[in-house]
TORMARVEX-641083 format. One record per residue (C-alpha): residue in three letters; x, y, z. Coordinates in steps of 0.02 Angstrom, whole numbers, plus 50000, padded with zeros to 5 digits. Layout:
// TORMARVEX-641083
ALAXYZ/...
END
This chain:
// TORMARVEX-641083
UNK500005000050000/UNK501425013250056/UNK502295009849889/UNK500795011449787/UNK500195028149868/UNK502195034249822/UNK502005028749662/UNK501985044849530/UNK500375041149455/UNK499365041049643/UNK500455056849697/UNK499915067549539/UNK498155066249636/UNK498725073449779/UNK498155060049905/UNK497725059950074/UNK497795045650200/UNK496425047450321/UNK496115030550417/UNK497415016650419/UNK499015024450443/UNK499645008850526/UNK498894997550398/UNK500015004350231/UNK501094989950230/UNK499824979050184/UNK500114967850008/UNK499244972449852/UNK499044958449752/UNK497934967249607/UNK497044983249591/UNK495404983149543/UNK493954998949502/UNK492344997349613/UNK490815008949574/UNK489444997549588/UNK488384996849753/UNK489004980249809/UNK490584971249831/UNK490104951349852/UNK490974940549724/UNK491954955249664/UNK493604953849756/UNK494804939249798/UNK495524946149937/UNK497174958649963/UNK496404971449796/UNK496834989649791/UNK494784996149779/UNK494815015149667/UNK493215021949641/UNK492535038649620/UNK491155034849743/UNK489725033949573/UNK488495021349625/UNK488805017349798/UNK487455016849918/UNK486705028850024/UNK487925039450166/UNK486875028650304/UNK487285011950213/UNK489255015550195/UNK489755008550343/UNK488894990450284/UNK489914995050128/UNK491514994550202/UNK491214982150297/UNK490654970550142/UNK492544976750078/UNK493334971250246/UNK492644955450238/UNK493034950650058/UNK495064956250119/UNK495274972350019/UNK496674979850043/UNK496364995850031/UNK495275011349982/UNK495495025149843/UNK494455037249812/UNK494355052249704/UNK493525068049759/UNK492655078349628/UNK491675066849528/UNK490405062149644/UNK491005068449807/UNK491805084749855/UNK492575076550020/UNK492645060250108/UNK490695057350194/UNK491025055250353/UNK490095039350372/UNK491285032650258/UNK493075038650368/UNK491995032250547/UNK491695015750458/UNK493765014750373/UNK493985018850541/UNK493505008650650/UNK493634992950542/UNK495674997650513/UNK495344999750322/UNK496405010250263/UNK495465025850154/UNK496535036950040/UNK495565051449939/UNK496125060449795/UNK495985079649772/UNK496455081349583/UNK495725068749453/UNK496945055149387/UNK496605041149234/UNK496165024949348/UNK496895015249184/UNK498705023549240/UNK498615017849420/UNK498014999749381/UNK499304998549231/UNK500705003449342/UNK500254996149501/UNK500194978249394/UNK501514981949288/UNK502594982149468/UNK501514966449521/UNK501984956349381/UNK503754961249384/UNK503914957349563/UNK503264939549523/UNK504384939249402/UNK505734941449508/UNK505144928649618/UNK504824915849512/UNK506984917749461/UNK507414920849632/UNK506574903349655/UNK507394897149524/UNK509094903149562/UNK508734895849734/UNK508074877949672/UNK509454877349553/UNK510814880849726/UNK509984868349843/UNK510154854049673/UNK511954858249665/UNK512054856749840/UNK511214839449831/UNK512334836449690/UNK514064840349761/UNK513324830749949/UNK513564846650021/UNK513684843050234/UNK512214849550340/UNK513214865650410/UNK513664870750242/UNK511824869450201/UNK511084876950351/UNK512224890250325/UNK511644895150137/UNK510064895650218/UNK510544909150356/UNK511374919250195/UNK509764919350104/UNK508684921850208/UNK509664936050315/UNK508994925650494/UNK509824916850601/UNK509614896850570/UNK509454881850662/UNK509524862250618/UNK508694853950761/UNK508374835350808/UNK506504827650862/UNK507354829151047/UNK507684847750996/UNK509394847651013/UNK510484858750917/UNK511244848550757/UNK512024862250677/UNK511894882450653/UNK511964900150577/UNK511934915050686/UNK512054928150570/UNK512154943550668/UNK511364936250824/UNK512334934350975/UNK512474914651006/UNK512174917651163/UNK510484923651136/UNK510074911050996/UNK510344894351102/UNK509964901251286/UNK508684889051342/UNK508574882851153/UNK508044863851180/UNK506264873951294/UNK506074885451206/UNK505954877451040/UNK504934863851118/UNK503594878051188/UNK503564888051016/UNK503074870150922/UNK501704867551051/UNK501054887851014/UNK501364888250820/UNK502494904450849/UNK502364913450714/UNK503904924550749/UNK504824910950635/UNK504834901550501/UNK505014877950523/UNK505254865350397/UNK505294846350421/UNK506624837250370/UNK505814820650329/UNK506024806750191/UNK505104791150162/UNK503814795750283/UNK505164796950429/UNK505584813050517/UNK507164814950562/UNK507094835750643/UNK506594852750611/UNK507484868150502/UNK506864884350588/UNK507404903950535/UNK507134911150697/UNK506924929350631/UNK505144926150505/UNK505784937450338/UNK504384949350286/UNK504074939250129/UNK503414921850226/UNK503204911650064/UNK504814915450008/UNK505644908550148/UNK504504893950150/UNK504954888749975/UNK506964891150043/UNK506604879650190/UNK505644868050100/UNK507414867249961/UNK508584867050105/UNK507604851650207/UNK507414840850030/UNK509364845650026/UNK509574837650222/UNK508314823350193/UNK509214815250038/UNK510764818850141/UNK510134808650265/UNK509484794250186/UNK510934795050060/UNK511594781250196/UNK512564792950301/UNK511984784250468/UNK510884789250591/UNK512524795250695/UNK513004808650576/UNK511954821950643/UNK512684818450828/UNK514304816950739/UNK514264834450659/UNK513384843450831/UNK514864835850917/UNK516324840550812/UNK515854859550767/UNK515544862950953/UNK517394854451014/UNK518224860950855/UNK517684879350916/UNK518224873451085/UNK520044868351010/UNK520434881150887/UNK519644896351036/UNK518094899650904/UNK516964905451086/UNK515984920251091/UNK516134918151262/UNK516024906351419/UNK514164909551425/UNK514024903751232/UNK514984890251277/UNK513634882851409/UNK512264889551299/UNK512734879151155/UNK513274864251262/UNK511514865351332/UNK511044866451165/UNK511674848751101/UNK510724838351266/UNK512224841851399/UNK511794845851557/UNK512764856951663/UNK511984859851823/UNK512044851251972/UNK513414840051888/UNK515514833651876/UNK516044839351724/UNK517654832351655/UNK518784832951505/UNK519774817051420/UNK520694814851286/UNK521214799851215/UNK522244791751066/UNK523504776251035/UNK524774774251152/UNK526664778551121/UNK527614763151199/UNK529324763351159/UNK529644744151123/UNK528024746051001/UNK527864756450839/UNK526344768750875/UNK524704761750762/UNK523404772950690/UNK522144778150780/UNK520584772350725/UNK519474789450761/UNK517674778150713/UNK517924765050837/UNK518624774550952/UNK517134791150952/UNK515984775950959/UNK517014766351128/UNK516724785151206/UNK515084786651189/UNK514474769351234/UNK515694770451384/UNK514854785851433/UNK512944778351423/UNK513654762451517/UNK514294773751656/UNK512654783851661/UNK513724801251574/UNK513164812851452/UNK514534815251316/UNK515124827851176/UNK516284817751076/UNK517314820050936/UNK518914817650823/UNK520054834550830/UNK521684837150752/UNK523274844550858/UNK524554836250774/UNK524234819150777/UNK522244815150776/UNK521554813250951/UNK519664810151032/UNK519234822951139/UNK517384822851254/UNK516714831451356/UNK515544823251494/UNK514504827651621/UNK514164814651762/UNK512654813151894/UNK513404819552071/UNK513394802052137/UNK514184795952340/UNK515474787452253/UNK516184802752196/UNK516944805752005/UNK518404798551995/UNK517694780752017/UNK516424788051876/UNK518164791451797/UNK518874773251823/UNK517314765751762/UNK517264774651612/UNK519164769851570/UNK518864752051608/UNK517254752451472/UNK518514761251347/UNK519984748351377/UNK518654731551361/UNK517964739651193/UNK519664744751134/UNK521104734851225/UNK522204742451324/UNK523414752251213/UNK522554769251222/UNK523344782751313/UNK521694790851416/UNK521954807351514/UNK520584815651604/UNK520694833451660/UNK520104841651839/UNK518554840551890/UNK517304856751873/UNK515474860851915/UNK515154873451767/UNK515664879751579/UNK517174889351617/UNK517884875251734/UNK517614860651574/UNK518284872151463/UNK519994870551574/UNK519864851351589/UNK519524847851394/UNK521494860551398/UNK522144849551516/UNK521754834451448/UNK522334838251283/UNK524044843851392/UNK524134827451471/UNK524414817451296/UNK525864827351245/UNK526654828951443/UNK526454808451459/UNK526454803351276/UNK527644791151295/UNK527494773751428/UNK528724761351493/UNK527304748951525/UNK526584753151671/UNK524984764151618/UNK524434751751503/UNK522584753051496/UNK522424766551647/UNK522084785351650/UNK523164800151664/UNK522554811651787/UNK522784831251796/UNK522764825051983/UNK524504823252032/UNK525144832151852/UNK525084849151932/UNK526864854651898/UNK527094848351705/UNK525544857151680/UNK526364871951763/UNK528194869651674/UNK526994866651512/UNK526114881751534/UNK527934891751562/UNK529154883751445/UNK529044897451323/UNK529814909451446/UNK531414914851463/UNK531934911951616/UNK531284895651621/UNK532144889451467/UNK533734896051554/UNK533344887851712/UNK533284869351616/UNK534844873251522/UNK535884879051678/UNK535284865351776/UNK535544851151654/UNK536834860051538/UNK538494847351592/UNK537364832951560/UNK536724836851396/UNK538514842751344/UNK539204824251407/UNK537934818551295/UNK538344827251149/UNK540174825651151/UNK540294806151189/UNK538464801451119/UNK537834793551304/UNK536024791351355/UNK536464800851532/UNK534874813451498/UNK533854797151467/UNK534534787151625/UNK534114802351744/UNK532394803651660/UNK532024785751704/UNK532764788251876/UNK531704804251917/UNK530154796151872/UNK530634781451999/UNK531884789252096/UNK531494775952243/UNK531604760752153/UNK533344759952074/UNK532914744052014/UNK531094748251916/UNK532324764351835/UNK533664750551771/UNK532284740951690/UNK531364756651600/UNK533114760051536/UNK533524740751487/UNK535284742851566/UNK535904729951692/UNK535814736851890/UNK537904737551890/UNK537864747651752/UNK536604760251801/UNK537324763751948/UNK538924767951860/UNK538014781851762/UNK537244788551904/UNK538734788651991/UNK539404798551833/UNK537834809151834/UNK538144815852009/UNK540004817751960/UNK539524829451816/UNK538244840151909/UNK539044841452070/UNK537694835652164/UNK536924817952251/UNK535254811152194/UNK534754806552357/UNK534254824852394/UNK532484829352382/UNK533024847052318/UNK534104839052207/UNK532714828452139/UNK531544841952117/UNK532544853452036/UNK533114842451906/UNK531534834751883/UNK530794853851835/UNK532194854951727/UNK531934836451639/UNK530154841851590/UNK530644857851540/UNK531814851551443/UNK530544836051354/UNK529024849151339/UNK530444859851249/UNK530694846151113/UNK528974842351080/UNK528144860651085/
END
């Protein structure tokens, strides 16, 4: 309507809104000239009435007038003063009125046959255009299908046509996948999984759903939370975008790829520091079925153990996702599970136990002994500290992820146990520092006439005090771990104390070199 009164050939009339004001964004799906005395089986609904007011009825019958007009969904009223009337009756503005129809007069005659031609003339090309854009958008979501395009990709072509945020939800309403556009994530998946369930139950018509479905089966919903101002455009995009996730479904990608996806955007965001925020962070977590409250929340990483008599196999990421996740259901956890890449490929989960007597780390030691039945016992498993909310995990998933590369490498003796940040306090400390100065030039003073022995006569001193340190009251256990005879490694510790001028029975002694020993390994490997 506000368009159509700006147009050039309504302005040379000089027109005048009088009712409606609030009502001139209405459509206008045709425009069509009423002079007759009724209006039944004239209009189809959403016309653009003119008339020149020849032929109606009576003042006292207007009001029945407009409300016949009302009823049959016009859109609007023009009419021009002069020919019949010399101003708007005011039966007729009451009646506009109070029925929100909205009544335009004009004050200098205009040729109807203008109006109509250029009012449709805009019509048609505005179909026009959407019948292309639809096109253009049919012939995106085929090439899509085409090229098996991966849910986020699609969901986010979605968010970029349709200017909304977008989200690709489960039946359980948890968050697969989605676009935020220009909407905080926070405030997209606060509270997602309730409220999306209360705004099915209402119909909210503040956005716009599609089913994804196939073969009669649902599989979730596609919503744009912000409902564009042209409704049946985005309808016909949702509609392309959920054929586009159905085939992609039943193309034989597994029931588990949806899980799969949820899972690895959310700890790939977590990894590469891709957070909004520590409140996103729970919001989203939320989001994919997590809970947080009220609960232990722990980190753990996990790939195939280093041993040094054994070459290090691949780690096979299926298998072991799958071990994770059915070792968290067994142990009553909730789990965010997925492959990530830092260096070598690793599993990394979050879960979230029950607050149970037994405390978690026996929810900890059951969950390791589920993963080493399922997958033998040559995975290295850390688990991080503890927490009780979002920012606390967040530290875990780090310190499990830590954990691998600070005890990457076994002598035997952690076959098929965990690695706990319990008890790792210091490398995590000396892992957190080794890029500092001073630190660096602690480990180099400290161990300097070792690793200079080393280098000039091509010993294994370093090596032989490493395996000491980690012992250092069972001489016997460190002979072993470095497959020398008992004589023999006490003659290079005997030589070790001779180069640094100091007796390994000291507990200073032991602690400073041990500082300096990790220092020194988390220096090669960083």
């Amino acid at each position: 309507m506000r368009d159509v009164v700006a147009s050039a050939e309504v302005t040379a009339g000089q027109p005048e809104v009088l009712t409606g004001h609030d009502r001139m964004d209405r459509p206008v799906r045709w425009v069509h000239v009423l002079d007759g005395p009724t209006v039944e089986g004239m209009l189809a609904g959403h016309e653009l009435v003119l008339s020149t007011g020849v032929g109606w009825p009576p003042e006292e019958l207007l009001p029945g007038y407009v409300g016949a007009l009302v009823r049959a969904g016009a859109a609007g009223l023009i009419l021009e003063l002069g020919a019949h009337y010399g101003a708007a009756p005011p039966a007729l503005v009451d009646a506009c009125r109070d029925l929100d129809l909205p009544l335009i007069t004009l004050h200098r005659r205009v040729r109807f046959v203008s109006i109509t031609e250029a009012v449709h003339r805009r019509i048609l090309a505005a179909q026009m255009e959407a019948l292309e854009a639809r096109d253009s958008v049919h012939a995106l979501f085929t090439e899509l299908i085409r090229t098996g395009a991966p849910a986020d990709h699609i969901v986010h072509e979605v968010a970029r046509l349709l200017r909304s945020p977008v989200v690709l939800e489960d039946l359980s309403h948890r968050v697969v996948t989605y676009a935020s556009q220009d909407e905080d994530v926070s405030s997209l998946l606060a509270d997602w999984r309730d409220r999306s369930r209360l705004a099915h139950a209402r119909g909210n018509a503040t956005r716009s759903v599609a089913v994804v479905e196939a073969r009669g089966r649902r599989w979730g919903h596609l919503i744009a939370t912000r409902a564009p101002a042209d409704a049946g455009g985005a309808d016909f995009v949702l509609s392309q975008a959920a054929v586009a996730l159905s085939l992609d479904r039943a193309a034989g990608h597994g029931a588990d790829e949806w899980l799969r996806l949820s899972h690895q955007q959310l700890l790939d965001d977590v990894v590469q520091r891709r957070l909004s925020g520590i409140d996103a962070l729970a919001h989203r977590l939320e989001a994919t079925g997590m809970p947080l409250h009220e609960r232990h929340l722990i980190g753990v990483a996990l790939r195939q153990q280093r041993f040094r008599d054994q070459p290090q196999g691949p780690l096979d990421a299926a298998a072991a996702r799958a071990a994770v996740l059915s070792a968290a259901a067994a142990t009553g956890a909730d789990a965010v599970c997925s492959e990530v890449s830092l260096g070598a490929p690793l599993i990394l989960a979050a879960l979230s136990f029950p607050r149970r007597r037994a405390g978690p780390d026996a929810d900890v030691d059951r969950f390791a002994a589920h993963i080493a039945t399922e997958l033998g016992p040559q995975l290295h498993l850390t688990a991080g500290t503890v927490a009780t909310d979002a920012r606390g995990l967040l530290n875990s998933l780090d310190e499990s992820i830590e954990l691998l590369d600070l005890t990457n490498t076994s002598h035997g003796s952690t076959r098929g146990a965990v690695v706990r940040a319990t008890g790792q306090e210091l490398p995590l400390l000396l892992s957190r520092l080794r890029d500092e100065p001073l630190v660096q030039e602690y480990a180099e003073s400290v161990l300097g006439p070792l690793l200079a022995h080393d280098a000039r006569h091509g010993t294994d001193l370093l090596q032989v005090l490493t395996a000491y340190l980690q012992t250092p009251g069972n001489r016997t256990r460190a002979a072993a771990d470095s497959h020398l005879s008992r004589s023999v490694f006490y003659q290079r510790i005997a030589v070790i104390e001779n180069l640094l001028g100091r007796s390994l029975e000291d507990g200073h002694t032991i602690a400073s070199l041990y500082s300096a020993v990790l220092v020194h390994q988390q220096a090669g490997t960083g």
